[in-house]
N, CA, C and O atoms as a Tripos MOL2 file, in Angstrom:
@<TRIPOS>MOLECULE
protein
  244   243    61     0     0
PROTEIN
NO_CHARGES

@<TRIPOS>ATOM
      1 N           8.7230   -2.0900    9.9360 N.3       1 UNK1
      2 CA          7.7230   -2.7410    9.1190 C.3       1 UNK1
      3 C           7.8690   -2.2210    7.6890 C.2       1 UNK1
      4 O           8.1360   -1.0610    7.3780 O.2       1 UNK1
      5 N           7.6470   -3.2800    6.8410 N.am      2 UNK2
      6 CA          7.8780   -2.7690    5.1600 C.3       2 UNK2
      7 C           6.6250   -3.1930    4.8500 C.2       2 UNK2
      8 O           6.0180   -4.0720    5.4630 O.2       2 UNK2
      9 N           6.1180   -2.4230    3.6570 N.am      3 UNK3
     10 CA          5.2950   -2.4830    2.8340 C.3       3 UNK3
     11 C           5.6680   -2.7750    1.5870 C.2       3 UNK3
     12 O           6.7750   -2.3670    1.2360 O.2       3 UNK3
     13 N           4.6180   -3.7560    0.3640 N.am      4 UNK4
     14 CA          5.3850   -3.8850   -0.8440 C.3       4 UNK4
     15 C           3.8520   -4.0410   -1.5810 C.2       4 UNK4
     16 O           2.8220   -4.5620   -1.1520 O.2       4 UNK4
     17 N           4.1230   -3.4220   -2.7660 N.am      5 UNK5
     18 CA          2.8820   -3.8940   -3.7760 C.3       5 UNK5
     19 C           2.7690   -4.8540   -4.9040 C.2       5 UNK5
     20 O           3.3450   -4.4540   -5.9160 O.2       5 UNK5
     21 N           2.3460   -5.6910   -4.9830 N.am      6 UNK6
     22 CA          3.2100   -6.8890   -5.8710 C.3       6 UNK6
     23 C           2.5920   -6.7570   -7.2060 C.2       6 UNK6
     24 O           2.0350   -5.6740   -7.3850 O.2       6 UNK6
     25 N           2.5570   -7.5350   -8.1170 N.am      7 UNK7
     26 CA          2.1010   -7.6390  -10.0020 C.3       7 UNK7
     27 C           0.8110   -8.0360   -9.3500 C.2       7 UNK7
     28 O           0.5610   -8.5870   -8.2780 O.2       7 UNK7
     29 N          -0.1650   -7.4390  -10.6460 N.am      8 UNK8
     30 CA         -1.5060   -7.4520  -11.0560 C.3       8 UNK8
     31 C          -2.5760   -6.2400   -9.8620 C.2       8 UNK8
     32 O          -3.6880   -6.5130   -9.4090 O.2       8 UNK8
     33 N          -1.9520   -5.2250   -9.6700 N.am      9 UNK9
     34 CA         -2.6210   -3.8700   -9.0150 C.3       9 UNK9
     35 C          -3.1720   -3.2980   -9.7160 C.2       9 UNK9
     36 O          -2.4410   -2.8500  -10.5990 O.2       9 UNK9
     37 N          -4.4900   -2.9620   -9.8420 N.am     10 UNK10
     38 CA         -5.2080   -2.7360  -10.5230 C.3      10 UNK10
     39 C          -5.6560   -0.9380  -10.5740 C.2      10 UNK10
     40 O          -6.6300   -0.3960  -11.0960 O.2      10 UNK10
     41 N          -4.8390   -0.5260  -10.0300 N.am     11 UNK11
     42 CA         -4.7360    1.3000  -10.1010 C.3      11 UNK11
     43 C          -6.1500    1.5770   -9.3670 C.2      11 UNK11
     44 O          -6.9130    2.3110   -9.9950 O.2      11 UNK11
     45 N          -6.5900    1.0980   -8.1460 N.am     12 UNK12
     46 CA         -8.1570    1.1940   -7.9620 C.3      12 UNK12
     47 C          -7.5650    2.6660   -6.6950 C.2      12 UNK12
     48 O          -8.2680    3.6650   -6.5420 O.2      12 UNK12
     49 N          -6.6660    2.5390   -6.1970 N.am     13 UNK13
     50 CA         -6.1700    4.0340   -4.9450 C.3      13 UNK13
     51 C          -6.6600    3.6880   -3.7560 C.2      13 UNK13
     52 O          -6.7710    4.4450   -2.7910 O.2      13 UNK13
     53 N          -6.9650    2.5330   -3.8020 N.am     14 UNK14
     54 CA         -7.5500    1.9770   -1.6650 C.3      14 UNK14
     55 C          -6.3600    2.2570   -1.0800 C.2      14 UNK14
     56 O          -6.3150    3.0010   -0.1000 O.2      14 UNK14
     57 N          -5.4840    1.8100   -1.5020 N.am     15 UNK15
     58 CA         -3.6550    1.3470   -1.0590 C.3      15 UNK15
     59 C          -3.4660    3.2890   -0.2490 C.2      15 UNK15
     60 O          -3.1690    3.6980    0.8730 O.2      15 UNK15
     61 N          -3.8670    4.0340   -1.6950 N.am     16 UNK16
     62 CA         -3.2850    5.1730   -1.5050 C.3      16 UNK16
     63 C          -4.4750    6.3590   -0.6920 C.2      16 UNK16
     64 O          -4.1520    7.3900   -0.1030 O.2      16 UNK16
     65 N          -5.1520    6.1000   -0.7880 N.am     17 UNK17
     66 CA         -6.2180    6.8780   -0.0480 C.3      17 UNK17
     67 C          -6.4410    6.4490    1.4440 C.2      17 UNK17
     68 O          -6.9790    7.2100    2.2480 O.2      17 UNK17
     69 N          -6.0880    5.4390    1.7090 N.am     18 UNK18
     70 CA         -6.0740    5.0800    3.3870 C.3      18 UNK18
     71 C          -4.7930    5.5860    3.7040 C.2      18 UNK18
     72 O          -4.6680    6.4470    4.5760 O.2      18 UNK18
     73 N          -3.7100    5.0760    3.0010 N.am     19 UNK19
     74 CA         -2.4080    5.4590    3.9840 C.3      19 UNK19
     75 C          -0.8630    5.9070    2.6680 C.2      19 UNK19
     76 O           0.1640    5.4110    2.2060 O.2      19 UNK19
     77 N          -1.8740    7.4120    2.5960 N.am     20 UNK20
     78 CA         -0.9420    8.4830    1.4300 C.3      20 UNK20
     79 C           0.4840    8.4760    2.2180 C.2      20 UNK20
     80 O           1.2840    8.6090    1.2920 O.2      20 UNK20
     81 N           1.2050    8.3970    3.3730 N.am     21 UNK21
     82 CA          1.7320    8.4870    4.0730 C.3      21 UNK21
     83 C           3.0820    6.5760    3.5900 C.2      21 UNK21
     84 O           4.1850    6.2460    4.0270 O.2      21 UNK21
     85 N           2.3980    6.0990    2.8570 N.am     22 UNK22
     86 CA          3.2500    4.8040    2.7680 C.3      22 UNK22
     87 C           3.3500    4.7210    1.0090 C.2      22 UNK22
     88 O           4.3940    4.5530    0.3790 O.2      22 UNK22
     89 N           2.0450    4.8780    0.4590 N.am     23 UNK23
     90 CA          1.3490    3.9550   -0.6400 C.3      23 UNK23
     91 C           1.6430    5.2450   -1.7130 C.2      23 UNK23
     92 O           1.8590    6.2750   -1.0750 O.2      23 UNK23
     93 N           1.6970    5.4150   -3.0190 N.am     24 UNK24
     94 CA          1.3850    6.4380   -3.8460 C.3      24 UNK24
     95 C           1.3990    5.5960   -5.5140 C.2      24 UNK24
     96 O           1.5130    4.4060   -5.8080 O.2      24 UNK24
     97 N           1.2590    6.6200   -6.2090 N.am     25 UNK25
     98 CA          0.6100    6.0830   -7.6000 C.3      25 UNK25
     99 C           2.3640    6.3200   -8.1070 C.2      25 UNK25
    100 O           3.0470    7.2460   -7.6700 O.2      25 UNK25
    101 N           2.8690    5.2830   -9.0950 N.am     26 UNK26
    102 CA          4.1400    5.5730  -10.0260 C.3      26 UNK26
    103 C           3.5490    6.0160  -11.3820 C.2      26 UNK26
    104 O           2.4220    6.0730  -11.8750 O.2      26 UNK26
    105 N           4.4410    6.2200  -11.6530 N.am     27 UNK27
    106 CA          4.6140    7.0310  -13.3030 C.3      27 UNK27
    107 C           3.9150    6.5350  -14.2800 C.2      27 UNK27
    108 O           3.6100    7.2070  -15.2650 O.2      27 UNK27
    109 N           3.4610    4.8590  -14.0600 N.am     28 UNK28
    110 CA          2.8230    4.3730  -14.4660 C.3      28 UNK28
    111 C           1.1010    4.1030  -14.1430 C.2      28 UNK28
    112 O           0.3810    3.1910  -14.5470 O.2      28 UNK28
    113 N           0.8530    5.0050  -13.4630 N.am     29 UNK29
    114 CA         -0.2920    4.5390  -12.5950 C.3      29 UNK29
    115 C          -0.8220    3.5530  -11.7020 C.2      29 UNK29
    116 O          -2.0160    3.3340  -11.5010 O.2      29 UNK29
    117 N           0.3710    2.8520  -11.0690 N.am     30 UNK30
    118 CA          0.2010    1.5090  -10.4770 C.3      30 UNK30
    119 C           0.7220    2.5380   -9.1820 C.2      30 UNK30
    120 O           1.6030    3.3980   -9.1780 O.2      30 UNK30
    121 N          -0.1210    2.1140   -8.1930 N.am     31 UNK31
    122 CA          0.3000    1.5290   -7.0570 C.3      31 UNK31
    123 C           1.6980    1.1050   -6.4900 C.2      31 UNK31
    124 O           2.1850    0.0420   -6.8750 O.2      31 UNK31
    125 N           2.3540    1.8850   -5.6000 N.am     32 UNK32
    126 CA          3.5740    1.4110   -5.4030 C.3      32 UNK32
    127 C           3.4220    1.5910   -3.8410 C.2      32 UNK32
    128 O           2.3800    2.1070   -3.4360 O.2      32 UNK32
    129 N           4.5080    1.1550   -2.8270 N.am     33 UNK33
    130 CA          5.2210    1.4690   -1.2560 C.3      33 UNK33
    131 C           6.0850    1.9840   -1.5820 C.2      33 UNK33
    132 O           6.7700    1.3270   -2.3650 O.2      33 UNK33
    133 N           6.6160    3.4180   -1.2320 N.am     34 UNK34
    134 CA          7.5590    4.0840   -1.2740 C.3      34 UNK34
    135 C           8.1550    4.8820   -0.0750 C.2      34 UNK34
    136 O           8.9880    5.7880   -0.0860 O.2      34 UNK34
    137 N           7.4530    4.2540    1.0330 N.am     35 UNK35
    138 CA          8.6440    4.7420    2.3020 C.3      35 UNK35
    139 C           8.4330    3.6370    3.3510 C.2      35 UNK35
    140 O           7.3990    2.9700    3.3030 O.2      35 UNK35
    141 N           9.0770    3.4800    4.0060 N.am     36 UNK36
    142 CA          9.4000    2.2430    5.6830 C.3      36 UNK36
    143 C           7.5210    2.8180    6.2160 C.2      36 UNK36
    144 O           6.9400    3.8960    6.0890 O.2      36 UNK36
    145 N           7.2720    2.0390    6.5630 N.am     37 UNK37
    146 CA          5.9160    2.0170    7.4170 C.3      37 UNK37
    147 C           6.8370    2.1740    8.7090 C.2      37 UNK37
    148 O           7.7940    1.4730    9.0360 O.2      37 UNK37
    149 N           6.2080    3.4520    9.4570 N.am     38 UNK38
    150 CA          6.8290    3.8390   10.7040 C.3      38 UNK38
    151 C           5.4820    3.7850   11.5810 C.2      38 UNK38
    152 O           4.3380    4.0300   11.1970 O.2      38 UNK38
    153 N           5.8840    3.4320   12.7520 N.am     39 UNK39
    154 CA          5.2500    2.8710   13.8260 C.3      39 UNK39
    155 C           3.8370    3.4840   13.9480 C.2      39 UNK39
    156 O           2.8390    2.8280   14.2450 O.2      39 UNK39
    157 N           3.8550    4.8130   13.6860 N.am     40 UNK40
    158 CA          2.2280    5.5090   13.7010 C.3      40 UNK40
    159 C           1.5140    5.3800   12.5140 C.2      40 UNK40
    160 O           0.3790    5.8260   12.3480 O.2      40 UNK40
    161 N           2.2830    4.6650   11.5430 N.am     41 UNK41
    162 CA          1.0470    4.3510   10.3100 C.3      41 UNK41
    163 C           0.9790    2.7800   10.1870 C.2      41 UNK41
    164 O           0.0460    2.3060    9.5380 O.2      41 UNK41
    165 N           1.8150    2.0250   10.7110 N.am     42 UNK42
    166 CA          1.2120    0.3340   11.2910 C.3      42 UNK42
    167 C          -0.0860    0.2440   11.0520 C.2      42 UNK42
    168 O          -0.2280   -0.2000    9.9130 O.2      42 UNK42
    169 N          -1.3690    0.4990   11.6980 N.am     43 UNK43
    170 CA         -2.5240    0.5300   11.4850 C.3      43 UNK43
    171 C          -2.7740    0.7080   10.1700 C.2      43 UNK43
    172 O          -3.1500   -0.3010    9.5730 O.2      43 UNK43
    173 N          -2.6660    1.7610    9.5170 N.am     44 UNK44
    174 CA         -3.2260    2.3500    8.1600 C.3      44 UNK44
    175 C          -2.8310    1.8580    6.6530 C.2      44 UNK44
    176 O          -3.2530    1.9670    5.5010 O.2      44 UNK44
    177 N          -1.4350    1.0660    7.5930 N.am     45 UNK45
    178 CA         -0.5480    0.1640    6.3350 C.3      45 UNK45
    179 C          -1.3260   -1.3070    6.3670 C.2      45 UNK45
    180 O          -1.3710   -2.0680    5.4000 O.2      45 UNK45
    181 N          -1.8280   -1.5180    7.4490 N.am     46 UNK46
    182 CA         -2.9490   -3.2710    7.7470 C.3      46 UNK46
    183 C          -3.6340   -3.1170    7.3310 C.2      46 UNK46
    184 O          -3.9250   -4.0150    6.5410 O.2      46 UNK46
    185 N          -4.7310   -1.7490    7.3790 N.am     47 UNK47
    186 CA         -6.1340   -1.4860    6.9870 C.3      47 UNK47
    187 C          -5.8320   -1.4280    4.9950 C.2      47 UNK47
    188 O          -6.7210   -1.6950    4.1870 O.2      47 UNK47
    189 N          -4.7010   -1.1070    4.6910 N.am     48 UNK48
    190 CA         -4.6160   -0.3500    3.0740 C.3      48 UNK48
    191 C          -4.8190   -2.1920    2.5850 C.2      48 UNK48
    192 O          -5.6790   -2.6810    1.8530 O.2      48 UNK48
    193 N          -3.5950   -2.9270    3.3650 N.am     49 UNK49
    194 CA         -3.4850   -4.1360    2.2750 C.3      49 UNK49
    195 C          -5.2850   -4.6880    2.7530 C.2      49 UNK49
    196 O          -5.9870   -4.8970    1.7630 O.2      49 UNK49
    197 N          -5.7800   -4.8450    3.7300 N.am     50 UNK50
    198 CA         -6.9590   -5.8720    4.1010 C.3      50 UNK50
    199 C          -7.9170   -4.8550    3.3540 C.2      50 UNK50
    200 O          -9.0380   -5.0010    3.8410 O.2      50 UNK50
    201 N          -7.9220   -4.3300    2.8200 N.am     51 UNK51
    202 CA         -9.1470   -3.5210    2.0490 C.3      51 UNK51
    203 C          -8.3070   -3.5320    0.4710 C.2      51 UNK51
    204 O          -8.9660   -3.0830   -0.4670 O.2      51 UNK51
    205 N          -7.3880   -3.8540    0.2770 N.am     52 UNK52
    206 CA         -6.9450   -4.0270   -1.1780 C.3      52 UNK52
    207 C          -8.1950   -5.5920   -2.3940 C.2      52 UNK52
    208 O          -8.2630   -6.8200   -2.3470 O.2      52 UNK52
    209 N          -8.5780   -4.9900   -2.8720 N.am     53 UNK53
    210 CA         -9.8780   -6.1610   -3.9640 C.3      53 UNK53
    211 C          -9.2530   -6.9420   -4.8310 C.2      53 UNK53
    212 O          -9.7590   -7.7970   -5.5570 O.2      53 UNK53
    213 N          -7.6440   -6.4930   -4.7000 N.am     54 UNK54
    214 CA         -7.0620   -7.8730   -5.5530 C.3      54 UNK54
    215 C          -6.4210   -8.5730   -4.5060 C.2      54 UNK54
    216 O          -6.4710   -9.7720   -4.7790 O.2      54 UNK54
    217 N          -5.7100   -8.3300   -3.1890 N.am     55 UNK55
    218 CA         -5.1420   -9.0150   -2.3360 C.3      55 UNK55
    219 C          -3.5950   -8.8140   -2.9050 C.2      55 UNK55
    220 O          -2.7640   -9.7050   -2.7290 O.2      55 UNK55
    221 N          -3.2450   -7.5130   -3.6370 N.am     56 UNK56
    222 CA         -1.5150   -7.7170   -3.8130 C.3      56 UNK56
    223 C          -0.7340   -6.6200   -2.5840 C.2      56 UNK56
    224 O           0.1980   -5.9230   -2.9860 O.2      56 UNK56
    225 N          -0.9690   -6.5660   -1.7750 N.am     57 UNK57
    226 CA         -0.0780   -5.3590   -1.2170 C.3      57 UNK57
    227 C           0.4840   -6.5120   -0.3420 C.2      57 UNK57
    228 O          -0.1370   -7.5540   -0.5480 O.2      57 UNK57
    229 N           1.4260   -6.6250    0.5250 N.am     58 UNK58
    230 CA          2.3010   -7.3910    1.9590 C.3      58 UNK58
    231 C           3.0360   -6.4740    2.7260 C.2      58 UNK58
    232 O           3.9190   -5.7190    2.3190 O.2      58 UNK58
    233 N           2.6510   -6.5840    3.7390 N.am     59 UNK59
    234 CA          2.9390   -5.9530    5.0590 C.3      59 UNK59
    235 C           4.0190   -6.9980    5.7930 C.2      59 UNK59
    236 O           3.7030   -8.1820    5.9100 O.2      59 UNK59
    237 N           5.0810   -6.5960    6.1960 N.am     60 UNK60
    238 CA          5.8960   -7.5810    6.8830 C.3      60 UNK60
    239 C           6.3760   -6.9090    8.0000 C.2      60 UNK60
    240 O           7.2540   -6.0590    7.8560 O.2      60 UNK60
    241 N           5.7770   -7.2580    9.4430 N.am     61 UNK61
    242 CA          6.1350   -7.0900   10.2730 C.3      61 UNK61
    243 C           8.0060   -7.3420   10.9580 C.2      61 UNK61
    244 O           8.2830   -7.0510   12.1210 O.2      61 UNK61
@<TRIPOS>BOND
     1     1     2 1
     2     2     3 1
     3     3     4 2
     4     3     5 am
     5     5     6 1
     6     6     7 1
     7     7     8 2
     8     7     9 am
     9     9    10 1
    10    10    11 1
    11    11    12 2
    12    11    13 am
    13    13    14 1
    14    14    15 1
    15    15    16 2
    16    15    17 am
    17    17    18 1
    18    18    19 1
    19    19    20 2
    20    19    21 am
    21    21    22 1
    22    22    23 1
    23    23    24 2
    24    23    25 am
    25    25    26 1
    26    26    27 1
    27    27    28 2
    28    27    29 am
    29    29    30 1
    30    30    31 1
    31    31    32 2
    32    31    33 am
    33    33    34 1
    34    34    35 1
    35    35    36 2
    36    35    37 am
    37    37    38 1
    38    38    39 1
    39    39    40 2
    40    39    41 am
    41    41    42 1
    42    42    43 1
    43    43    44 2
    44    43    45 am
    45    45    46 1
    46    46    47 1
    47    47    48 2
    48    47    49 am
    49    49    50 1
    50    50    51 1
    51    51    52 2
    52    51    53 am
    53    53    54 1
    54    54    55 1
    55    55    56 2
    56    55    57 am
    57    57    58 1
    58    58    59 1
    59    59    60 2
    60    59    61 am
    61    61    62 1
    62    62    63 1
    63    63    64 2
    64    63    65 am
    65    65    66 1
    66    66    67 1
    67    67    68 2
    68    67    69 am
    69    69    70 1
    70    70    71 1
    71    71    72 2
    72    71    73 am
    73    73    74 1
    74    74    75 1
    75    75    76 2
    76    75    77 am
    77    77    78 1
    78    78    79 1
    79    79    80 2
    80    79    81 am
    81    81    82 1
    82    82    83 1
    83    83    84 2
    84    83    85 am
    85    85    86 1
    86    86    87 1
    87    87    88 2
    88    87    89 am
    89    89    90 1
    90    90    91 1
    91    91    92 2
    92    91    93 am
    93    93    94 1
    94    94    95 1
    95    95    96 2
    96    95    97 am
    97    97    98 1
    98    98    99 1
    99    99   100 2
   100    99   101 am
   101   101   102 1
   102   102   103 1
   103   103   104 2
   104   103   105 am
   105   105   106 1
   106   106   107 1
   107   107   108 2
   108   107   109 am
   109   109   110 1
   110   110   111 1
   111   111   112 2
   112   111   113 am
   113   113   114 1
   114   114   115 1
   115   115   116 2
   116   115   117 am
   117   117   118 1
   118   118   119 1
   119   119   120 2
   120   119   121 am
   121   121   122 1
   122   122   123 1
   123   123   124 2
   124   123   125 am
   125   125   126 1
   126   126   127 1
   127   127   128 2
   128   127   129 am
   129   129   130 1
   130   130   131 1
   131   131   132 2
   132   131   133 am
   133   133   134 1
   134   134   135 1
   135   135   136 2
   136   135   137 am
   137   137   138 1
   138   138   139 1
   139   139   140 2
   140   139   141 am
   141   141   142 1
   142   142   143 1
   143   143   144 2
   144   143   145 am
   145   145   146 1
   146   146   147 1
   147   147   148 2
   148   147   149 am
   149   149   150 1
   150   150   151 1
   151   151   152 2
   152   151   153 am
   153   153   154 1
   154   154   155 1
   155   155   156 2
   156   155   157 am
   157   157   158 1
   158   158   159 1
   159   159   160 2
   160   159   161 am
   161   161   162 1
   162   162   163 1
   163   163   164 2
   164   163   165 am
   165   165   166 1
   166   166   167 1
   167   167   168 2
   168   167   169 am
   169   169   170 1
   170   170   171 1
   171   171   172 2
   172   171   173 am
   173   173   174 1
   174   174   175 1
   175   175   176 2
   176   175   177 am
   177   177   178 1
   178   178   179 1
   179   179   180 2
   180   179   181 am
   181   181   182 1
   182   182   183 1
   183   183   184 2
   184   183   185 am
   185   185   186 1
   186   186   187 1
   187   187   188 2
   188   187   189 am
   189   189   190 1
   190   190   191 1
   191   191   192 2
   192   191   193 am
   193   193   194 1
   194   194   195 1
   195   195   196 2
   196   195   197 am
   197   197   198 1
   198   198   199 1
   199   199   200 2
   200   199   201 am
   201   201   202 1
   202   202   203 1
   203   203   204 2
   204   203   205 am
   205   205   206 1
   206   206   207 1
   207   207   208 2
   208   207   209 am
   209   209   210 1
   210   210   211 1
   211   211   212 2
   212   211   213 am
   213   213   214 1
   214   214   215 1
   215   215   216 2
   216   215   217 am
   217   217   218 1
   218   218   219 1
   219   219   220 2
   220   219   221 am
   221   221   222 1
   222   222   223 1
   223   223   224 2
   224   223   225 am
   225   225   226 1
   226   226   227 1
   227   227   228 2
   228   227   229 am
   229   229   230 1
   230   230   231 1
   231   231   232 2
   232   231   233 am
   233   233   234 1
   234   234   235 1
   235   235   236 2
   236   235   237 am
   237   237   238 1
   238   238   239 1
   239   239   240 2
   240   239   241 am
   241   241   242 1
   242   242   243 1
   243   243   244 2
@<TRIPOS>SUBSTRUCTURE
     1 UNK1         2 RESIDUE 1 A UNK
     2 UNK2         6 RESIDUE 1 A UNK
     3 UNK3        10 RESIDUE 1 A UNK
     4 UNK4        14 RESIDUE 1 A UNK
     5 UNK5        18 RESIDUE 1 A UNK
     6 UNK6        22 RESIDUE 1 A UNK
     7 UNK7        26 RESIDUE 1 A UNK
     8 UNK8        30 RESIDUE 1 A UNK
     9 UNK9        34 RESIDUE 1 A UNK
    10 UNK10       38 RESIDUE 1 A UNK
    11 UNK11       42 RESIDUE 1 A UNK
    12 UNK12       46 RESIDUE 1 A UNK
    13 UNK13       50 RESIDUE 1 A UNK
    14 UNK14       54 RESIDUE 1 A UNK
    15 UNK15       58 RESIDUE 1 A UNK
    16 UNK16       62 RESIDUE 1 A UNK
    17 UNK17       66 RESIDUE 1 A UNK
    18 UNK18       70 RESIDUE 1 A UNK
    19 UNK19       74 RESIDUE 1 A UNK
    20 UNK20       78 RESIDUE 1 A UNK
    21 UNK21       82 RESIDUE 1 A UNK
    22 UNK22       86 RESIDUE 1 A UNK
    23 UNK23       90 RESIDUE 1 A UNK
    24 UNK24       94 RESIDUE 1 A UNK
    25 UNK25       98 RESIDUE 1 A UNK
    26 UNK26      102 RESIDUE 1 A UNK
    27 UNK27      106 RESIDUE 1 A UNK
    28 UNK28      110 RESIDUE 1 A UNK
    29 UNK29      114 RESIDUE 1 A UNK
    30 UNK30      118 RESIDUE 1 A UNK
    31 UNK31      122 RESIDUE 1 A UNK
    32 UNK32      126 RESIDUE 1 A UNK
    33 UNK33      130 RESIDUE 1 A UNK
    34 UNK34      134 RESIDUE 1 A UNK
    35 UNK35      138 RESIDUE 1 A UNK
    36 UNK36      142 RESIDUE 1 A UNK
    37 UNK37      146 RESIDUE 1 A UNK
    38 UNK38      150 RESIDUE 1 A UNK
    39 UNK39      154 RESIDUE 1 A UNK
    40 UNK40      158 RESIDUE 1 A UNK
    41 UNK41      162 RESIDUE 1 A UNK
    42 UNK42      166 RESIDUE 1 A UNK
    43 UNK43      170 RESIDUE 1 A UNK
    44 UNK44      174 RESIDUE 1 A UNK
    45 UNK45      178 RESIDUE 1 A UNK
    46 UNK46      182 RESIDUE 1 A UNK
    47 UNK47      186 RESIDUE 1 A UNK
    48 UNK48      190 RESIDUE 1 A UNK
    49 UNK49      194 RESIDUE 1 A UNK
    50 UNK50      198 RESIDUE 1 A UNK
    51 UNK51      202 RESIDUE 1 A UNK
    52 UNK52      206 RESIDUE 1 A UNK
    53 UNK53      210 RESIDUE 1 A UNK
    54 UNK54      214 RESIDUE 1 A UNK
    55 UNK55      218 RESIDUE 1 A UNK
    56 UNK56      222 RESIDUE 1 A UNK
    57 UNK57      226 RESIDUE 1 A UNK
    58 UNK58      230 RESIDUE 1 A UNK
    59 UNK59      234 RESIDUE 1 A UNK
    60 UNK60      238 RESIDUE 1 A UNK
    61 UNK61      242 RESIDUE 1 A UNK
């Protein structure tokens, strides 16, 4: 499973405070996916994008 954060993230840290384990802040303060969603964070990678307030993160099974 991949994770991706797309244009217009609004630096709010839902992404990264549910699932520090996938999600982290870049250099720029945005929101990025920076590792493979592995099978025990599945859950925490669904819960990060469905609680995201702009709707940019995608989860692809």
């Amino acid at each position: 499973m991949e994770a991706r954060v797309n244009e217009g993230c609004i630096s709010c840290g839902a992404c990264v405070a549910t699932c520090p384990e996938v999600f982290r802040f870049d250099d720029d303060g945005v929101a990025e996916a920076y590792a493979e969603v592995k099978p025990e964070y599945e859950s925490m990678a669904i819960e990060a994008r469905d609680s995201c307030p702009v709707s940019v993160i995608d989860v692809e099974e």
